[in-house]
N, CA, C and O atoms as a DFTB+ gen file, in Angstrom:
752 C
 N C O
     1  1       6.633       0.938      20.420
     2  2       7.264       1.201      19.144
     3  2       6.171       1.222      18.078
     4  3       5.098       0.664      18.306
     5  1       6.388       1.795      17.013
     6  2       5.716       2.193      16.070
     7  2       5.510       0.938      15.195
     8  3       5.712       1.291      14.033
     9  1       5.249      -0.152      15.236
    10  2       4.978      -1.194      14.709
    11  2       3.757      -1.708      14.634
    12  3       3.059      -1.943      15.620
    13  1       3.373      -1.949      13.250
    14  2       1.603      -2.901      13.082
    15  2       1.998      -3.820      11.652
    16  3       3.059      -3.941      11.039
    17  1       1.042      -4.224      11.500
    18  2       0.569      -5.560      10.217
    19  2       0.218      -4.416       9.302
    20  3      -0.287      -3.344       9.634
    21  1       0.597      -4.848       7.993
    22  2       0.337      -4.057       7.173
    23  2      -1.604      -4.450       7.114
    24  3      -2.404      -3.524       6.976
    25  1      -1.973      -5.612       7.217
    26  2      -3.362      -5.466       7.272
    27  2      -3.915      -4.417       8.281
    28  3      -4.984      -3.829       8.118
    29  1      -2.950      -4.214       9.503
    30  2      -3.784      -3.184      10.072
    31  2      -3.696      -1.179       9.740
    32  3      -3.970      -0.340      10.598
    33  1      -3.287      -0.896       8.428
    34  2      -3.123       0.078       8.182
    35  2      -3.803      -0.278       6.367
    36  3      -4.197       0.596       5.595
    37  1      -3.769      -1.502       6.136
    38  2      -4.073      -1.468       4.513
    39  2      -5.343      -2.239       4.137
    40  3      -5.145      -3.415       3.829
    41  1      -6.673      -1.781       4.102
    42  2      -7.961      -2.937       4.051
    43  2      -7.920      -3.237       3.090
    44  3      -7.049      -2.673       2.427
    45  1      -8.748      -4.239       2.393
    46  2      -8.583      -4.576       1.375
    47  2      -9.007      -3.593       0.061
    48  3      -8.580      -3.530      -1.092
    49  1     -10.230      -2.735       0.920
    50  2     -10.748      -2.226      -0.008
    51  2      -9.911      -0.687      -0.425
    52  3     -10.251       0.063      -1.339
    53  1      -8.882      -0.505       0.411
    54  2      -7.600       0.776       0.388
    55  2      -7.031       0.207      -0.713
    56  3      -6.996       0.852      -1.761
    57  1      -6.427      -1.270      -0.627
    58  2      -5.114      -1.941      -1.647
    59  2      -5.682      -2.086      -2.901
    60  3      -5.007      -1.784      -3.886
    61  1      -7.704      -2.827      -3.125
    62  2      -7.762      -3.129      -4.512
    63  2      -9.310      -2.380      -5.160
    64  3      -9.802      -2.540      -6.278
    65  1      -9.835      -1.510      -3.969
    66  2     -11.287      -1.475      -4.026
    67  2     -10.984      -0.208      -5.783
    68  3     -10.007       0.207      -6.406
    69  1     -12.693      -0.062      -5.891
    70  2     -12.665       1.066      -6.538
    71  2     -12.995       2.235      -6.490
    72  3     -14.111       2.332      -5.979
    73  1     -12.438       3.475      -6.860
    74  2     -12.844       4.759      -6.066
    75  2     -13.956       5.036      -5.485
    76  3     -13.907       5.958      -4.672
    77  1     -15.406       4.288      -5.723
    78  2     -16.262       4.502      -4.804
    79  2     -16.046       3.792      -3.815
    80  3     -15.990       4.464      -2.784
    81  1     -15.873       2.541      -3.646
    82  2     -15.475       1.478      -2.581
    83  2     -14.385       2.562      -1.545
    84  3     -14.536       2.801      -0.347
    85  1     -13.505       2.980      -2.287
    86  2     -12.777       3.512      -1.300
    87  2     -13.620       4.565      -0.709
    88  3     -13.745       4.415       0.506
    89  1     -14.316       5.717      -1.259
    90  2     -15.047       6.632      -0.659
    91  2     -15.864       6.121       0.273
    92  3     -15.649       6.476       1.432
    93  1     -16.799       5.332       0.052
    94  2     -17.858       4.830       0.838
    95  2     -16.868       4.483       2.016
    96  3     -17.114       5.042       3.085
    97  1     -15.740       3.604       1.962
    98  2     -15.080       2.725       3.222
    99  2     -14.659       4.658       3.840
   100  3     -15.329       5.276       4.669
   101  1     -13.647       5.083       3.254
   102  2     -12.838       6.671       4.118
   103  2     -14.770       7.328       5.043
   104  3     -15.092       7.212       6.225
   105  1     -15.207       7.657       4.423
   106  2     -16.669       8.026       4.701
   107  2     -17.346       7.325       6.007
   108  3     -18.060       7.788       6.896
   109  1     -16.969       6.368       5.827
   110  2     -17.262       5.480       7.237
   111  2     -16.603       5.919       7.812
   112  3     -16.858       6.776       8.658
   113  1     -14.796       5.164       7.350
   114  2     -14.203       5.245       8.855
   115  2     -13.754       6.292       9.184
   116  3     -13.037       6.258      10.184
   117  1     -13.938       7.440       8.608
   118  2     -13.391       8.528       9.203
   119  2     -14.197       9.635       9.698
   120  3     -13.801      10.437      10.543
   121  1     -15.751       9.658       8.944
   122  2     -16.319      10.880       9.183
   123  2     -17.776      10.195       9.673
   124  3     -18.678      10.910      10.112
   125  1     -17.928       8.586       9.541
   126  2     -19.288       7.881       9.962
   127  2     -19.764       8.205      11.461
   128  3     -19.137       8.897      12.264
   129  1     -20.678       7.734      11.623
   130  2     -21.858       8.217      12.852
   131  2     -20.844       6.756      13.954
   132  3     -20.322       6.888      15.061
   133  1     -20.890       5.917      13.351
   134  2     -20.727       4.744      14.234
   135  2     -19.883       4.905      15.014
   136  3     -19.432       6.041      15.158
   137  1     -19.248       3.534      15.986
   138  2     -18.122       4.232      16.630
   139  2     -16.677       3.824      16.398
   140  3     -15.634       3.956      17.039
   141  1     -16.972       3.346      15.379
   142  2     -15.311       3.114      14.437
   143  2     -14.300       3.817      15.016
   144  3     -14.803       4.657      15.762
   145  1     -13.200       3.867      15.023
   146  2     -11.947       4.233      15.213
   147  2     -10.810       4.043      14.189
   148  3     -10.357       2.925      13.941
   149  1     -10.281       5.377      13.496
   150  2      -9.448       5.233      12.701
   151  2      -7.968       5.756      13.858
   152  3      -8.021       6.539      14.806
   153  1      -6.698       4.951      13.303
   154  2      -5.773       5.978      14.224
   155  2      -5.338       7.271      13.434
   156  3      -5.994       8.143      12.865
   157  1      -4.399       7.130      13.558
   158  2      -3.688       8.234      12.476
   159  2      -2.539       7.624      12.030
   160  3      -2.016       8.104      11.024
   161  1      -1.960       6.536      12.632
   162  2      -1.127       5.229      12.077
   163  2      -1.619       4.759      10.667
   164  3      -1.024       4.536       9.613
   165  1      -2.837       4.697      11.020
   166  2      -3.414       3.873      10.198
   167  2      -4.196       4.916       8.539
   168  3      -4.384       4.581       7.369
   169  1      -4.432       6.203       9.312
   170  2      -4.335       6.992       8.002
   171  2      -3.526       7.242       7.354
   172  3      -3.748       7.015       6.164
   173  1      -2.385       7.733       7.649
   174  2      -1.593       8.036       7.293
   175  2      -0.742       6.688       6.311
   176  3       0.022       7.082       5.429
   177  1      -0.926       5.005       6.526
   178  2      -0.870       4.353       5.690
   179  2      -1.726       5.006       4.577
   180  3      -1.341       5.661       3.608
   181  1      -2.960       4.672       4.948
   182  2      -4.059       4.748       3.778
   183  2      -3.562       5.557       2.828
   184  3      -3.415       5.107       1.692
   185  1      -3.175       7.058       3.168
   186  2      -3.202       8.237       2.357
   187  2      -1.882       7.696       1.698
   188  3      -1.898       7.868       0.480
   189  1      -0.813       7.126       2.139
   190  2       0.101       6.344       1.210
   191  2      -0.440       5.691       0.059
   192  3      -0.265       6.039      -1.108
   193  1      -1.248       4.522       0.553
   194  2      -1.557       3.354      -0.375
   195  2      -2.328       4.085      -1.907
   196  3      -2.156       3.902      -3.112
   197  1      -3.329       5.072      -0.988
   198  2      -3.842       6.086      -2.312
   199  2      -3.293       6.416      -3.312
   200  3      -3.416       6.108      -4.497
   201  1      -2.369       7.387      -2.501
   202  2      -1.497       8.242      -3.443
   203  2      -0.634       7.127      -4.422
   204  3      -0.328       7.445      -5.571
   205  1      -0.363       6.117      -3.991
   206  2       0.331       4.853      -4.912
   207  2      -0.335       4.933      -5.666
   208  3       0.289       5.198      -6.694
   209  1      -1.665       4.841      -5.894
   210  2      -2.334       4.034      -6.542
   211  2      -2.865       4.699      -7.968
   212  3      -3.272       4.057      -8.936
   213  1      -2.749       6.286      -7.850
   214  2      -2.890       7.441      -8.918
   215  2      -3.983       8.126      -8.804
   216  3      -4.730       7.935      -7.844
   217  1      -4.230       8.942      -9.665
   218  2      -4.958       9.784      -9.620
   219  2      -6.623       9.711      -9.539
   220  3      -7.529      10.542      -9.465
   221  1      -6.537       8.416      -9.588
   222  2      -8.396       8.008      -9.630
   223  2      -8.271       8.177      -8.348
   224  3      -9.263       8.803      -7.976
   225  1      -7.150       7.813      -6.929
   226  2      -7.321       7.962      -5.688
   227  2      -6.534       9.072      -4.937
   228  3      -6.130       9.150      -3.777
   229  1      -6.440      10.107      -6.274
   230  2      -5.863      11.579      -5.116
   231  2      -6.679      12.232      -4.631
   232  3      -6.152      12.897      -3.739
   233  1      -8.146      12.515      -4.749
   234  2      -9.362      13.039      -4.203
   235  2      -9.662      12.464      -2.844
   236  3     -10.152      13.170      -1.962
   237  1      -9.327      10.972      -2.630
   238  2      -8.941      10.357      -1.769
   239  2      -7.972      10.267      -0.611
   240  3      -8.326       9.918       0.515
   241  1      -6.739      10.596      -0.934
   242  2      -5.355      10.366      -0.270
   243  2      -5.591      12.068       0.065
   244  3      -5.023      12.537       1.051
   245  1      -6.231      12.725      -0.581
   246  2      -6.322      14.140       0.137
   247  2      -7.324      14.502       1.494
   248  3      -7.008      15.358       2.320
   249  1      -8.530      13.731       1.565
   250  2      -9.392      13.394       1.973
   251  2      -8.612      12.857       3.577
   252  3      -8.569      13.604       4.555
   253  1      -8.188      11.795       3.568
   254  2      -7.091      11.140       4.387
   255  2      -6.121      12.430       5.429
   256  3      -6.184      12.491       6.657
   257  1      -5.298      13.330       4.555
   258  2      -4.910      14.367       5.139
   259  2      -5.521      15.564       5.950
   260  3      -5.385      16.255       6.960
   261  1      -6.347      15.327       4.738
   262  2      -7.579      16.582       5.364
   263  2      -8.104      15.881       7.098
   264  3      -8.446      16.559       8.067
   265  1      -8.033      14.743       7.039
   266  2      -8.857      14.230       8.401
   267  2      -7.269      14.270       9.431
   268  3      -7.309      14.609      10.614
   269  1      -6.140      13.923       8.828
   270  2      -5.247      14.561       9.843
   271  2      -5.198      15.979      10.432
   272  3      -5.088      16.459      11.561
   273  1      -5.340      16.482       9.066
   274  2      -5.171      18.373       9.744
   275  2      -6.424      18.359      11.099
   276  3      -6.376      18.707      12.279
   277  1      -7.504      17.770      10.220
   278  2      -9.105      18.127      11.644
   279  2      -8.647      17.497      12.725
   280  3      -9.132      18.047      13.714
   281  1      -7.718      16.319      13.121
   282  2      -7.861      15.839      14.179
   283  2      -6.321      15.519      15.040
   284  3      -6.174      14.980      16.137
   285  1      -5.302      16.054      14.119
   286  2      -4.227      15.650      14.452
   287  2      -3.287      17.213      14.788
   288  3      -3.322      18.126      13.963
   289  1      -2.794      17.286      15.591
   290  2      -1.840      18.881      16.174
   291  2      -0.452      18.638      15.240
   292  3      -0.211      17.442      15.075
   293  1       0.158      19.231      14.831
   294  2       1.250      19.220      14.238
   295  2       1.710      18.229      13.431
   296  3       2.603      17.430      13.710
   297  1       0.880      18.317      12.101
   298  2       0.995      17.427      10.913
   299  2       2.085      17.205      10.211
   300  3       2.473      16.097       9.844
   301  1       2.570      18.172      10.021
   302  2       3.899      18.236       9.418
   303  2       4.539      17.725       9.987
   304  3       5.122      16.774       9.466
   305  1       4.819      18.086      11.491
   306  2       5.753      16.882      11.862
   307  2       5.555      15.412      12.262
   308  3       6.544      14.749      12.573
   309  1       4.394      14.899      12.268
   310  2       4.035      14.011      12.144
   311  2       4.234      13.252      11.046
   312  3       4.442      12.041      11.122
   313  1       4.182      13.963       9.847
   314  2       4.220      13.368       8.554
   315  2       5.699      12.789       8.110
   316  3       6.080      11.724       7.626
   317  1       6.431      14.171       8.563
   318  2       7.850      14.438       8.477
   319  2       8.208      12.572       9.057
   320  3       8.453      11.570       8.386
   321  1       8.118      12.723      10.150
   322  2       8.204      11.585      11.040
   323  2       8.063      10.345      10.429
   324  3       9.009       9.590      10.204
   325  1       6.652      10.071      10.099
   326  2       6.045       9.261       9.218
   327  2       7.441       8.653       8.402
   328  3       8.158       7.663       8.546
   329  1       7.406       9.657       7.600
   330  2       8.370       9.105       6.317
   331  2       9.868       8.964       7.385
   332  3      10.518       8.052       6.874
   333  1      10.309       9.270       8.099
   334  2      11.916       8.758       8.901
   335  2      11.263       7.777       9.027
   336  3      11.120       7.449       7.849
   337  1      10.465       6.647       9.931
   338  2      10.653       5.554      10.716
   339  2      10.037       4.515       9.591
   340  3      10.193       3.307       9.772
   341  1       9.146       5.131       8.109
   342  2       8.848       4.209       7.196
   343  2      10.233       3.995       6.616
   344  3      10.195       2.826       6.233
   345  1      11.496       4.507       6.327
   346  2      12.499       4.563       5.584
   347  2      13.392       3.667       6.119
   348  3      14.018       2.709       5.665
   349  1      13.289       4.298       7.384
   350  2      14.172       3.431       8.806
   351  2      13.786       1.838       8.795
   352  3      14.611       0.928       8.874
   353  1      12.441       1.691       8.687
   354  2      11.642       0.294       9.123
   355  2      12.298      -0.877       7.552
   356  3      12.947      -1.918       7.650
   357  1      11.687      -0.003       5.928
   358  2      12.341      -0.323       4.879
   359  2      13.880      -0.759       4.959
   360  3      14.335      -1.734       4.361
   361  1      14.605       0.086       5.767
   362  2      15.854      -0.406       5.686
   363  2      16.378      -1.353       6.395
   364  3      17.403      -1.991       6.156
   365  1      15.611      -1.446       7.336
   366  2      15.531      -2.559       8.226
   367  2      15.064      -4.097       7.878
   368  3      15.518      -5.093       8.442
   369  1      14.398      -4.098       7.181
   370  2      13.783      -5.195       6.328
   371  2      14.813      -5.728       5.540
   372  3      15.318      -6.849       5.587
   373  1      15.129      -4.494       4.596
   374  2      16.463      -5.122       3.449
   375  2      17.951      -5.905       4.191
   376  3      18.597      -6.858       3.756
   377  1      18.169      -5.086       5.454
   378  2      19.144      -5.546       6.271
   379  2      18.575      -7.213       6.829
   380  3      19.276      -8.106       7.305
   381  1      17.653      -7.220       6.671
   382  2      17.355      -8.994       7.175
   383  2      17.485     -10.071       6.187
   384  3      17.679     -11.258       6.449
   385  1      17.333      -9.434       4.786
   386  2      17.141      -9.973       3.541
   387  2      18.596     -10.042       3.485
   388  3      19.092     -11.152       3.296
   389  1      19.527      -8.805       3.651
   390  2      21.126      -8.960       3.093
   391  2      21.245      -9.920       3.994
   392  3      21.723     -10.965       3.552
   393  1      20.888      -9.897       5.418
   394  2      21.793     -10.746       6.519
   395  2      21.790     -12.355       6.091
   396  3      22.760     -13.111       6.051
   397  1      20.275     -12.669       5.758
   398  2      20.230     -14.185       5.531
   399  2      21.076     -14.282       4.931
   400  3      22.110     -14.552       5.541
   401  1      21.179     -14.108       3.214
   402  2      21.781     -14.135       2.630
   403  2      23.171     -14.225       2.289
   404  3      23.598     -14.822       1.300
   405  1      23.938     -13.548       3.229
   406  2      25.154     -13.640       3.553
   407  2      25.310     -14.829       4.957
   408  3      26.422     -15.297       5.203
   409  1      24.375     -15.133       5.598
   410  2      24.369     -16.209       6.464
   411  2      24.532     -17.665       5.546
   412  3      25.276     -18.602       5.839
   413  1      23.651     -17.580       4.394
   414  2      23.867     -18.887       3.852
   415  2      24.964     -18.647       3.034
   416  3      25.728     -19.612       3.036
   417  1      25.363     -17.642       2.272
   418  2      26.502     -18.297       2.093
   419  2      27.575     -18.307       2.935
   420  3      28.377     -19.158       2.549
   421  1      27.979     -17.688       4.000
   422  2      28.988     -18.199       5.061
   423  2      29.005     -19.979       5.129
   424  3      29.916     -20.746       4.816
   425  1      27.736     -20.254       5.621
   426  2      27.047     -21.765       5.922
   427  2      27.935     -22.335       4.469
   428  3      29.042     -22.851       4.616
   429  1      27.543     -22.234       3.598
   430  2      27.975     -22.778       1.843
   431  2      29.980     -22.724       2.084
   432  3      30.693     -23.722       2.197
   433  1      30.390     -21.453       2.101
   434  2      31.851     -21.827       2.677
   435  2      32.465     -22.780       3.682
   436  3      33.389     -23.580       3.537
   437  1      31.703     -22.486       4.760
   438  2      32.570     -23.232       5.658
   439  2      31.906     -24.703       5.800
   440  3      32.324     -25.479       6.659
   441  1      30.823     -25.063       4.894
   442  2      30.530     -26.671       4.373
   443  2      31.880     -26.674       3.410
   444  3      32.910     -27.220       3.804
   445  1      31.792     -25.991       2.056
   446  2      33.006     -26.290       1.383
   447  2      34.366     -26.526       2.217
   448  3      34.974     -27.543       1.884
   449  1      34.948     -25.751       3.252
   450  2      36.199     -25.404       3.692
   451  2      37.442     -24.694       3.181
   452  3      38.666     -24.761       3.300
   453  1      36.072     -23.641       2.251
   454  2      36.820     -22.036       2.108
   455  2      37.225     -21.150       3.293
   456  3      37.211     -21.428       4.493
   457  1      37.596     -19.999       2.664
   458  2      38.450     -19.562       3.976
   459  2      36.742     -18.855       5.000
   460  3      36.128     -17.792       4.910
   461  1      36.609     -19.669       5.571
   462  2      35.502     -19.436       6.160
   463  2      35.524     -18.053       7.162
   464  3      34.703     -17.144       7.284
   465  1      36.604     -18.263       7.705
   466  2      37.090     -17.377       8.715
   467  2      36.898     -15.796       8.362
   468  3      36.573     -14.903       9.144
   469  1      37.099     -15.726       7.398
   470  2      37.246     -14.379       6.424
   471  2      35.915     -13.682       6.350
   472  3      35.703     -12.507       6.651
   473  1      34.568     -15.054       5.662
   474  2      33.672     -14.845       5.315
   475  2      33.028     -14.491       7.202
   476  3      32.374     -13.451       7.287
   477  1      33.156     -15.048       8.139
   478  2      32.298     -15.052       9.112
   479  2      32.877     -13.785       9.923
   480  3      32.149     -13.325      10.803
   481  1      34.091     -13.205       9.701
   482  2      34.595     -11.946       9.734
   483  2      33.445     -10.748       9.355
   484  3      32.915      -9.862      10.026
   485  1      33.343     -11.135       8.076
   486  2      32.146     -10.191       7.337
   487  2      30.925     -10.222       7.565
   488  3      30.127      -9.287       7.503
   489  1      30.739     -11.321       7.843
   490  2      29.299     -11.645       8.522
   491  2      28.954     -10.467       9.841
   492  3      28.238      -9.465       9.859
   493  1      29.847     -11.134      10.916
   494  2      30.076     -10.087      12.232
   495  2      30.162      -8.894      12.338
   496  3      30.000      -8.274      13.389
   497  1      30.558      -8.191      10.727
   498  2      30.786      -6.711      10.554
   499  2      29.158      -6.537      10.216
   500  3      28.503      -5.725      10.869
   501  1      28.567      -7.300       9.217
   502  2      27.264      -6.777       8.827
   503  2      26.485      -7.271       9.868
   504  3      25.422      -7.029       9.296
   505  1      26.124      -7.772      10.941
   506  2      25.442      -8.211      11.914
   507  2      25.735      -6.920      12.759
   508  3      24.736      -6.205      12.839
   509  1      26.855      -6.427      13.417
   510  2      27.121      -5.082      14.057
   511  2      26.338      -3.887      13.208
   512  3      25.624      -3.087      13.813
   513  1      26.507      -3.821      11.840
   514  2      25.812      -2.754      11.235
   515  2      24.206      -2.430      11.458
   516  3      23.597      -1.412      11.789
   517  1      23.713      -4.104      11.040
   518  2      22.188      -4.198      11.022
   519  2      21.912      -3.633      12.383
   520  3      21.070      -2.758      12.584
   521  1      22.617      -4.144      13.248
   522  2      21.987      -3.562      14.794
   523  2      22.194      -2.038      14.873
   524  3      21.528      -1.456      15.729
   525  1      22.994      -1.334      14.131
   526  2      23.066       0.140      14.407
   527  2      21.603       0.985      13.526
   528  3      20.878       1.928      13.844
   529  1      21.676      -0.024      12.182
   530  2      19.944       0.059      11.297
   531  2      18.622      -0.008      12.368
   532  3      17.666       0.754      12.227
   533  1      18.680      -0.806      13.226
   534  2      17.873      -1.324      13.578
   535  2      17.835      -0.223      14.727
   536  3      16.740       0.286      14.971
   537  1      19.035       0.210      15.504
   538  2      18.511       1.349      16.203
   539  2      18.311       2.765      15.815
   540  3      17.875       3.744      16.420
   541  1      18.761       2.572      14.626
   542  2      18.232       4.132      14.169
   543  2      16.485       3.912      13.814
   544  3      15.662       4.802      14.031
   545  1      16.163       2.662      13.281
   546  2      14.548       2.644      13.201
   547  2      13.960       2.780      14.268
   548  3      12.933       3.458      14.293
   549  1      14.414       2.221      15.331
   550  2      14.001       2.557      16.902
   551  2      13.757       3.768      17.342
   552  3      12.694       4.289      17.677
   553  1      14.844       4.178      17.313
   554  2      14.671       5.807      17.279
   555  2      13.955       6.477      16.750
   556  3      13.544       7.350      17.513
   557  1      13.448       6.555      15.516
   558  2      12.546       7.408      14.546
   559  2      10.837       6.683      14.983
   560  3       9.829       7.388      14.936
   561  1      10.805       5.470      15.313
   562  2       9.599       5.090      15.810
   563  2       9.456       5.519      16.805
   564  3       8.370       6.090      16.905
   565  1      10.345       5.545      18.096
   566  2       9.941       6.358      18.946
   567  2       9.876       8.068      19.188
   568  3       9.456       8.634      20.198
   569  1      10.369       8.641      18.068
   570  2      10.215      10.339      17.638
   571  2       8.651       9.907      17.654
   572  3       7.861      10.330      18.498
   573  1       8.290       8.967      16.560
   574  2       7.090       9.165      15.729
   575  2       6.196       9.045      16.954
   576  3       5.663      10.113      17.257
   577  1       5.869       7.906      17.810
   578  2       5.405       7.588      18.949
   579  2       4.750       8.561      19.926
   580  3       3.650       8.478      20.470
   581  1       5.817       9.631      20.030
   582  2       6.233      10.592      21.216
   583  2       5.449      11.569      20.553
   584  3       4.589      12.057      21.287
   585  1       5.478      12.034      19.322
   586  2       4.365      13.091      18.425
   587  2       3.142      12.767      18.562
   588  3       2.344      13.533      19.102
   589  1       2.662      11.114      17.913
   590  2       1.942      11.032      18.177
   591  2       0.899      10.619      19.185
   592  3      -0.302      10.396      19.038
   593  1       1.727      10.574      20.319
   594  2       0.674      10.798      21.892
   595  2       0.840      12.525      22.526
   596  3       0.418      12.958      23.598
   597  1       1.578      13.244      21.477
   598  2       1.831      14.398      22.050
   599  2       0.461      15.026      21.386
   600  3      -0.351      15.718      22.000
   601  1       0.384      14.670      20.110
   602  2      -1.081      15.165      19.323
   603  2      -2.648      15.195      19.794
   604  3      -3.469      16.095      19.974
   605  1      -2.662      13.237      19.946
   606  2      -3.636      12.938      21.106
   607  2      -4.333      13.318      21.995
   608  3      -5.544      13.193      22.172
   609  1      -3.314      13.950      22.761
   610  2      -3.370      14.229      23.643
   611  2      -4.155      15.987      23.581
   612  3      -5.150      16.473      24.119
   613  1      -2.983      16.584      22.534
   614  2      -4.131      18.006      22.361
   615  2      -5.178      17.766      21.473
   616  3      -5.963      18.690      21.254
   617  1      -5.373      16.384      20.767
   618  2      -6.647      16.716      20.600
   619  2      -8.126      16.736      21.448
   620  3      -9.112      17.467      21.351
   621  1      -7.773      15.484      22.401
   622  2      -8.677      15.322      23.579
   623  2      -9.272      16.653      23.727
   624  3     -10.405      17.024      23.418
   625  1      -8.307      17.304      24.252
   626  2      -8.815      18.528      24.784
   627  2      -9.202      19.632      24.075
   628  3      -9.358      20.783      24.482
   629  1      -9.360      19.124      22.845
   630  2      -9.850      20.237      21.729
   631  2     -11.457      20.584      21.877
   632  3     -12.259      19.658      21.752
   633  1     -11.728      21.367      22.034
   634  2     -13.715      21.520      22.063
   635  2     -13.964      21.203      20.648
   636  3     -14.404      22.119      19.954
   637  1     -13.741      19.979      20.072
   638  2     -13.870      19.768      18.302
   639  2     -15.297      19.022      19.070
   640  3     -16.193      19.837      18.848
   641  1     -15.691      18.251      19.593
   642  2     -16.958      17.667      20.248
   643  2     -17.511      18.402      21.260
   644  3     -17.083      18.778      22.351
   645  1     -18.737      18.557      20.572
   646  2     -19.985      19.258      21.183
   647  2     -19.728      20.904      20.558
   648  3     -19.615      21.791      21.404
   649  1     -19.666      21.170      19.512
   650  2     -19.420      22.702      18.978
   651  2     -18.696      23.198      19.508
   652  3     -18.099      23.710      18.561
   653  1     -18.128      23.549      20.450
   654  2     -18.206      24.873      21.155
   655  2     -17.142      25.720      20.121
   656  3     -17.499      26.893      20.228
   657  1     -15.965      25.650      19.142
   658  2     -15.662      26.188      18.260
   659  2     -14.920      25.652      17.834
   660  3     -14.252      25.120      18.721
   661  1     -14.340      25.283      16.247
   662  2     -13.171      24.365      15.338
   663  2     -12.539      25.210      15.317
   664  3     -12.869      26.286      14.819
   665  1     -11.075      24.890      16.032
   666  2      -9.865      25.818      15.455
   667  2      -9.532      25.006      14.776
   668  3      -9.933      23.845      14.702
   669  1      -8.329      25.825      13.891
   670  2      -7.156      25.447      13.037
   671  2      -6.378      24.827      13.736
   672  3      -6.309      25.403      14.822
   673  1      -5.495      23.610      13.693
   674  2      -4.634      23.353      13.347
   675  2      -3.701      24.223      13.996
   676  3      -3.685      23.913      15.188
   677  1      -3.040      25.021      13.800
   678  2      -2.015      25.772      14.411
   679  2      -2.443      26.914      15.698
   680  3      -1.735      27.647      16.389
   681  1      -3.872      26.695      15.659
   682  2      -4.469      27.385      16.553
   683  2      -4.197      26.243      18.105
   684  3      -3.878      26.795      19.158
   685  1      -4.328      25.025      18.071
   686  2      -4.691      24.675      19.276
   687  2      -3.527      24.384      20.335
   688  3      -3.495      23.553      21.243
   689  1      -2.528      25.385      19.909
   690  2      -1.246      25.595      20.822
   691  2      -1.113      26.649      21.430
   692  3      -0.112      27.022      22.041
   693  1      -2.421      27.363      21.261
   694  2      -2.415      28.437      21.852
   695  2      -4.205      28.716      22.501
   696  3      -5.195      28.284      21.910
   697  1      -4.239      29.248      23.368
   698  2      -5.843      29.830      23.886
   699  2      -6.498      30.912      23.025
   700  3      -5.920      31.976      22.801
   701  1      -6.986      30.797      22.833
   702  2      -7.985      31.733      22.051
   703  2      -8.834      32.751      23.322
   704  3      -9.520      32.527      24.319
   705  1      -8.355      33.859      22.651
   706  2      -8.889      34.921      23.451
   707  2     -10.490      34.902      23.620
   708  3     -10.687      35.916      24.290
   709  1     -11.608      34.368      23.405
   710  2     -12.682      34.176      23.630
   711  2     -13.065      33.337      24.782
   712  3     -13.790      33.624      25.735
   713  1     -12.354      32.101      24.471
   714  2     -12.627      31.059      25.528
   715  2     -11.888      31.033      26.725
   716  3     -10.754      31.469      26.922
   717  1     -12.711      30.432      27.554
   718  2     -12.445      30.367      29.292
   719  2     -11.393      29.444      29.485
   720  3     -11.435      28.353      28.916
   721  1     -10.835      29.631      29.926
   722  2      -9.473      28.604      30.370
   723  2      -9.883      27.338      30.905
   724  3     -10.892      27.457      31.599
   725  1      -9.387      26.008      30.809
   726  2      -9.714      24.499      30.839
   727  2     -10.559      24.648      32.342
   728  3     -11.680      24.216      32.612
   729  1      -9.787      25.269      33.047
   730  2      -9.867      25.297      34.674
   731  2     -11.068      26.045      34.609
   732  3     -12.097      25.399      34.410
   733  1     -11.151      27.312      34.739
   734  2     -12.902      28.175      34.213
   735  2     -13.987      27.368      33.651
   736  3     -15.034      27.482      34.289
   737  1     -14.060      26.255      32.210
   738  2     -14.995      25.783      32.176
   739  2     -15.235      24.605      33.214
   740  3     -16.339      24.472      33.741
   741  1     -13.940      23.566      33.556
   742  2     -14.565      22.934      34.835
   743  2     -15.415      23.076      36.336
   744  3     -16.032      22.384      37.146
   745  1     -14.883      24.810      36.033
   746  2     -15.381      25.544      37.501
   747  2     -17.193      25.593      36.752
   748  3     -18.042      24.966      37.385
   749  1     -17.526      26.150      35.786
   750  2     -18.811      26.343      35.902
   751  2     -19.723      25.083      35.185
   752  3     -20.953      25.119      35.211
């Protein structure tokens, strides 16, 4: 499932740095020599936290995208995605916040010996709901999941390492009439 720590999608220097701090850090982790590893989980926070943050960090949060388009197959729906299982996950959260909440006061009634029965009625209705919340976030994390090992996966096999030529983006769903088929270059 599509689940991490917000520390692992938000560094410190994404949440408070300053636009060079952030450049220097994106510069590393995305385009540096070393052998860092950004996911695309984890960009795709970033380019959030940016874009929050205004316009001193849209040169930035564009920067972020731009490294999805180079390395990621079908952005849009990825992105698309993105925002279902962040909305899904948000609503999921608030549903834990309503649930307590209505847990203690059930607890507060049936200490008093109000009509408790009534209240724990309602309880059971919003406890059935949260679980239908909770599988629709499931669901959209695993859309998101399923894209993104579907991406992965064509990127591996992208000739983006060692030259041999950068396609587009919408190119790498298809063969390019120049190049030798996967099987042809293993043969020679």
């Amino acid at each position: 499932m599509a689940t991490f720590a917000a520390s692992d999608i938000e560094p410190l220097v994404i949440l408070t740095g300053s636009p060079e701090e952030a450049d220097r850090f994106l510069m590393t982790a995305l385009w540096g020599d070393s052998d860092t590893f950004a996911s695309v989980l984890a960009v795709l926070g970033w380019a959030d936290v940016l874009r929050e943050r205004g316009s001193d960090f849209a040169s930035h949060a564009a920067a972020c995208h731009y490294w999805l388009y180079e390395r990621t197959a079908n952005v849009p729906a990825v992105l698309q995605a993105w925002k279902r299982e962040r909305n899904a996950r948000n609503a999921t959260s608030r549903g834990i916040v309503t649930l307590a909440q209505q847990q203690t006061l059930v607890d507060r009634l049936v200490f008093q010996g109000s009509d408790a029965v009534a209240a724990t009625e309602i309880l059971e209705l919003m406890q059935q709901t949260f679980r239908v919340i909770c599988d629709i976030w499931e669901v959209h994390a695993k859309a998101l999941d399923g894209l993104l090992v579907t991406s992965e996966l064509q990127y591996r096999h992208h000739p983006i390492v060692g030259g041999i030529r950068r396609y587009q983006t919408h190119e790498w769903l298809r063969p390019h009439p120049n190049e030798p088929l996967a099987a042809d270059r293993n043969a020679a």
